[in-house]
DODRENPA-586974 format. One record per residue: residue in one letter; y, z, x of N, C-alpha, C in turn. Coordinates in steps of 0.02 Angstrom, whole numbers, padded with zeros to 5 digits, always signed. Each point is the difference from the previous one (the first is absolute). Example, Ala and Ser with C-alpha at 12.3 -4.5 7.8 and 13.67 -1.06 7.14 Angstrom:
! DODRENPA-586974
a-00284+00390+00660+00059+00000-00045+00060+00000+00045/s+00053-00036-00018+00059+00003+00042+00055+00037-00039/
//
This chain:
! DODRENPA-586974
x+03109+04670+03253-00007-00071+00012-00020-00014+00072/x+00025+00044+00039-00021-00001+00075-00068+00004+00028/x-00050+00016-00052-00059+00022+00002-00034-00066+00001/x+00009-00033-00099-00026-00067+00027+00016-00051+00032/x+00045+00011+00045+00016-00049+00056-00033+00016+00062/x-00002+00055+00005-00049+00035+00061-00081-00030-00024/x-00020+00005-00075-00078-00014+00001-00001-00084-00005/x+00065-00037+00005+00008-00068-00035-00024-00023+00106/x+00033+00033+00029+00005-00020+00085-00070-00003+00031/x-00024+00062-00027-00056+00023+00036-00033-00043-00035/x-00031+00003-00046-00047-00072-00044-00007-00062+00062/x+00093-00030+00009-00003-00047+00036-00014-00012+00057/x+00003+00043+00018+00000+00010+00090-00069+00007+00002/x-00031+00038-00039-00090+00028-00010-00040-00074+00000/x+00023-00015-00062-00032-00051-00032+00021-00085+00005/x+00060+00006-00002+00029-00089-00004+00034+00017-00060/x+00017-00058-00046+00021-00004-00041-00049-00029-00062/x-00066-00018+00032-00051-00022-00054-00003+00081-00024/x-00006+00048+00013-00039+00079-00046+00032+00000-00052/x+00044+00000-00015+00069+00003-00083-00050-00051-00032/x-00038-00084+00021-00037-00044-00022-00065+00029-00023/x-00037+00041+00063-00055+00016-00014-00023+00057-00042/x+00049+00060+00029-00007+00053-00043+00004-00004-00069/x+00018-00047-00066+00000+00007-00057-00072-00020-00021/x-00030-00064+00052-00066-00013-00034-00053+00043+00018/x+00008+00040+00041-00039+00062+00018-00003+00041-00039/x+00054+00013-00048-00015+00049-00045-00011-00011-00031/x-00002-00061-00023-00035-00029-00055-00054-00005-00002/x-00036-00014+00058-00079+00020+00032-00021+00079-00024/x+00056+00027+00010-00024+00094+00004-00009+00022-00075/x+00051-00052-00025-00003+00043-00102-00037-00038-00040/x-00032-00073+00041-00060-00024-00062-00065+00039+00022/x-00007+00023+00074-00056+00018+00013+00010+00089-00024/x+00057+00036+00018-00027+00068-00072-00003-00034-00072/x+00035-00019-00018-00003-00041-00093-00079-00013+00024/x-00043-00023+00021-00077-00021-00015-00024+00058+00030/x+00005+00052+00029-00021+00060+00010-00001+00040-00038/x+00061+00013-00039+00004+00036-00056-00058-00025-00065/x+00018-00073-00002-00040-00036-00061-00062-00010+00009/x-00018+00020+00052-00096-00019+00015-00016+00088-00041/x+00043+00037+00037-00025+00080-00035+00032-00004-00089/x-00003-00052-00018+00030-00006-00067+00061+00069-00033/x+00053-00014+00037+00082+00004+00011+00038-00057+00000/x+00041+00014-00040+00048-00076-00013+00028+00008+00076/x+00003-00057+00034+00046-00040+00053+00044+00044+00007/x+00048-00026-00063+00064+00029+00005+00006+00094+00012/x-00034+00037-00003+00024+00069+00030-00019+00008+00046/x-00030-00050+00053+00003+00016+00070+00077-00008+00033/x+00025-00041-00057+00076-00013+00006+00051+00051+00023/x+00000+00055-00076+00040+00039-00021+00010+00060+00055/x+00038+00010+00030-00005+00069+00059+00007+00064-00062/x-00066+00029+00038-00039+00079-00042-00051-00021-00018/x+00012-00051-00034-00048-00017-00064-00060-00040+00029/x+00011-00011+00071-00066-00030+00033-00034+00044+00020/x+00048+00073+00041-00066+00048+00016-00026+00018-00062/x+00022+00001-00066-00029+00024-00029-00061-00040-00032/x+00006-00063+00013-00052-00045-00014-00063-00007+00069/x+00024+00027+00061-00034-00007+00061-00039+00045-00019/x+00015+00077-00028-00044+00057-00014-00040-00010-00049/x+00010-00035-00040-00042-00014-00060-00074-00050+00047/x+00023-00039+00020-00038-00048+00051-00065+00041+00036/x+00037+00039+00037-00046+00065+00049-00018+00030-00031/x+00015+00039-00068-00021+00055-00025+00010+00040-00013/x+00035-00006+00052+00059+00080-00004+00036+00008-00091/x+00015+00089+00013+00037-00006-00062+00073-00021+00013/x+00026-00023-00056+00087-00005-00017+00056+00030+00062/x-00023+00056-00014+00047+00048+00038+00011-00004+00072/x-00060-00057+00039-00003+00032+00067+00043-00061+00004/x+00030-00039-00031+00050-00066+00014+00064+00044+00026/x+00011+00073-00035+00044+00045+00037+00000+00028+00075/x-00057-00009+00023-00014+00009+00071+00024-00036+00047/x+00007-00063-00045+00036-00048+00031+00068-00035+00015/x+00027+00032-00053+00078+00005-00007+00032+00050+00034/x-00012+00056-00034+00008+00062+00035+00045-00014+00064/x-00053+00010+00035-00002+00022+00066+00053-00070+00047/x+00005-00055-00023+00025-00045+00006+00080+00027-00026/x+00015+00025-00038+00063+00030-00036+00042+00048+00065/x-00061+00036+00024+00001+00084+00043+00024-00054+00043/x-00030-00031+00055-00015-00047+00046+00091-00053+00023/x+00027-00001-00078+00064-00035+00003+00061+00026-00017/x-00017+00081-00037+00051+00041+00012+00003+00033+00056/x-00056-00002+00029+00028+00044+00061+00018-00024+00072/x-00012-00081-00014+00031-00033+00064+00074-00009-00044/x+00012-00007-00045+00078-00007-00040+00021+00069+00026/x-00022+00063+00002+00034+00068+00033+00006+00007+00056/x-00051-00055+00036+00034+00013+00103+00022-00055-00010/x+00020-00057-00019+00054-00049+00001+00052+00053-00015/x+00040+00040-00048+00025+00005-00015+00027+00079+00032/x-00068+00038+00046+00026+00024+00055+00020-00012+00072/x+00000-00072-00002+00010-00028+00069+00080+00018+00037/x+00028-00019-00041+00091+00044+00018-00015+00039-00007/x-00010+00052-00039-00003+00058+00025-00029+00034+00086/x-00054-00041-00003-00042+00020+00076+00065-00051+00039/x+00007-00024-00011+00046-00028+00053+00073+00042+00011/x+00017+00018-00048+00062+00038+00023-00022+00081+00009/x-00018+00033+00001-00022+00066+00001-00054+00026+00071/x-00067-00071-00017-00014+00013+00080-00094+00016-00038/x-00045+00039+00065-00037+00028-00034+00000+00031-00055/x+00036+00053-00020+00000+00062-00037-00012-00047-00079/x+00015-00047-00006-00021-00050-00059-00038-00017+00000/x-00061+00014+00048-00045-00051+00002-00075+00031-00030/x+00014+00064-00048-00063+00038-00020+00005-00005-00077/x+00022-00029-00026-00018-00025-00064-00035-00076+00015/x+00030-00042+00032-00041-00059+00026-00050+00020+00019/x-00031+00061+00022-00072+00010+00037-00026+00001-00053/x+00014+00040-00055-00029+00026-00064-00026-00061-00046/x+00040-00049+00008-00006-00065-00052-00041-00038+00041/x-00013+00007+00064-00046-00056+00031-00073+00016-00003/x+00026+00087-00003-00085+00033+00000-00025-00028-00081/x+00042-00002-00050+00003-00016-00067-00052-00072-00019/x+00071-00036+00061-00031-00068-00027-00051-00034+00040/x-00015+00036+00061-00069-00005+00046-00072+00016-00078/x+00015+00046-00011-00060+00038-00055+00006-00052-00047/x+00045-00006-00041+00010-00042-00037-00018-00080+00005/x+00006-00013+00062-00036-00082+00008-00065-00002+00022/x-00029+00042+00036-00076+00032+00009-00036-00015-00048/x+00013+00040-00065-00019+00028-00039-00014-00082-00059/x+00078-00030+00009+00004-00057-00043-00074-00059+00049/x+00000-00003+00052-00058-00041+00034-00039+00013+00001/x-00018+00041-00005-00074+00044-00013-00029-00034-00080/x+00051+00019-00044-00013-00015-00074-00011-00076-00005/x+00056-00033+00022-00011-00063+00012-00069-00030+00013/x-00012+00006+00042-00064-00034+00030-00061+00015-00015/x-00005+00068-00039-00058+00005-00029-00011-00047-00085/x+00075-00005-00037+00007-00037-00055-00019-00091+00045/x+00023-00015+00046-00018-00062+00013-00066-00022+00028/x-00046+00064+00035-00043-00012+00012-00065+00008-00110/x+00032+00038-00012-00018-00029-00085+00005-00041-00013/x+00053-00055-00003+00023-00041-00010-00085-00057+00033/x+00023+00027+00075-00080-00047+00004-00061-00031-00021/x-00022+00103-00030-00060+00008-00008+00009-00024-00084/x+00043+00003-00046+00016-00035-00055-00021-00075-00013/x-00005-00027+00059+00002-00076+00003-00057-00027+00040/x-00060+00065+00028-00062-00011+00022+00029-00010+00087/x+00034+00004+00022+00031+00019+00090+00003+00040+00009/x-00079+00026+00041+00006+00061+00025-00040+00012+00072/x+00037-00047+00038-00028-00022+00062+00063+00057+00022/x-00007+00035+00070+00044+00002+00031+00050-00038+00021/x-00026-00068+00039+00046-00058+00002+00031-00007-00073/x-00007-00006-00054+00039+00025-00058+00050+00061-00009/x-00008+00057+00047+00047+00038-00012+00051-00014+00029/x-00027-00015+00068+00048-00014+00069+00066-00051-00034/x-00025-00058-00031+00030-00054-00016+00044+00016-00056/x-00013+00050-00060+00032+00011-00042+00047+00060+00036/x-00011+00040+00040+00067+00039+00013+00036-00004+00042/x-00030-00040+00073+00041-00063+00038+00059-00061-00030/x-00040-00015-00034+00035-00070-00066-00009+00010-00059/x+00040+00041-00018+00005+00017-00078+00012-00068-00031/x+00039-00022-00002+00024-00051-00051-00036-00060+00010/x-00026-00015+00072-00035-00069+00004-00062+00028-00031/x-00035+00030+00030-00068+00020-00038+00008+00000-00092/x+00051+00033-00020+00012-00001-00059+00000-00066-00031/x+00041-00027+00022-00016-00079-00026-00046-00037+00015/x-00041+00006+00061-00052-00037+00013-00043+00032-00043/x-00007+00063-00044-00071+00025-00029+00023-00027-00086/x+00082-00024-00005+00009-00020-00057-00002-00081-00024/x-00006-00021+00070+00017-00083-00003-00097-00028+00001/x-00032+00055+00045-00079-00014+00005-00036-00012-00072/x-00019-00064-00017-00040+00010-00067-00062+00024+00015/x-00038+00011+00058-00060+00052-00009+00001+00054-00001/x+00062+00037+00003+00019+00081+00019+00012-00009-00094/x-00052+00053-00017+00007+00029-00067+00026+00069-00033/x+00020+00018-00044+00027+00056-00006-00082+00048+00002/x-00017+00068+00015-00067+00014+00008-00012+00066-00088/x+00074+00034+00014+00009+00045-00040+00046+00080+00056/x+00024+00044-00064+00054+00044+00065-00053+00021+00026/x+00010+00045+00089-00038+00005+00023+00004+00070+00021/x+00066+00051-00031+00019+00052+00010-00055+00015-00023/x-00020+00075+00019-00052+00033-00023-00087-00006-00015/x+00003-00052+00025-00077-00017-00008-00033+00031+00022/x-00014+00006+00063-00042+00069+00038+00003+00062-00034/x+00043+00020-00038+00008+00090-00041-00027-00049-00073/x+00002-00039-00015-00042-00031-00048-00076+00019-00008/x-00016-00052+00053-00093-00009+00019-00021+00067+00000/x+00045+00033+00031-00047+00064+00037+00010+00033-00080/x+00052-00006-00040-00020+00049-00075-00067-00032-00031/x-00022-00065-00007-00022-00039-00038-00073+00031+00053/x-00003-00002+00051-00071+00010+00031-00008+00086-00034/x+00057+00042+00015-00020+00068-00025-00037+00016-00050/x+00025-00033-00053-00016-00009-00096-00066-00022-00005/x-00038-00048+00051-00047-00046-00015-00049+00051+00032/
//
């Protein structure tokens, strides 16, 4: 309970007391504009909703297969057990000294690789995400992995931003289709 009193303070002190006001209609901004993101790539609204069930609708979007929605969990899983294992070696390093402090090396080297690895993946699915929707300006990348979520809704709330088709693989596409011909 001490926690959300700590995030209830900071809010206030941050913000005023209007953010508790503002922050609900903001998100409400954030889930009609995926709901029309999803539904322009003809995906019901509602599983941009569902947590899983949106990456797995985001991949369908890009192109990607099914499975790589696991790329995305994953590593996010790795990423929160292993700050849950140096939370939970912190007494230990505190009462013992260094000599505790080489399994913490081990989990940082872990979850260093492990969040790398998850941003890397990331941003190439969102820079899809772009080229899905015909944004494929650089200033388009910048903006989508700078501002994920505003860009997101601004490309869902835009009625000229059209869905284009997924955009995974196109290049290993053309180049089969030029081979054949």
């Amino acid at each position: 309970m001490e926690f959300f009193t700590i995030i209830n303070e900071f809010m206030i002190n941050t913000f005023g007391r209007s953010a508790w006001i503002s922050i609900p209609f903001i998100s409400i901004i954030l889930i009609v504009g995926l709901w029309r993101l999803y539904a322009k790539a003809g995906l019901t609204g509602a599983q941009s909703l569902v947590p899983i069930l949106n990456f797995v609708g985001l991949m369908k979007i890009v192109g990607r297969p099914t499975w790589h929605s696991l790329l995305l969990i994953i590593p996010s899983l790795a990423m929160i057990g292993t700050l849950a294992v140096d939370g939970a070696n912190l007494a230990n390093i505190a009462s013992n000294g260094l000599a505790a402090m080489e399994g913490s090396a081990a989990s940082l080297i872990v979850f260093s690789v492990s969040a790398f690895a998850f941003v890397v993946f990331l941003v190439r699915v969102q820079i899809d995400l772009c080229n899905s929707y015909g944004r494929n300006t650089v200033i388009d990348y910048v903006l989508i992995t700078g501002l994920s979520l505003v860009y997101i809704m601004y490309m869902g709330l835009d009625y000229e931003i059209d869905y284009k088709g997924p955009s995974y693989n196109v290049k290993a596409e053309l180049e089969d289709t030029k081979a054949y011909a």
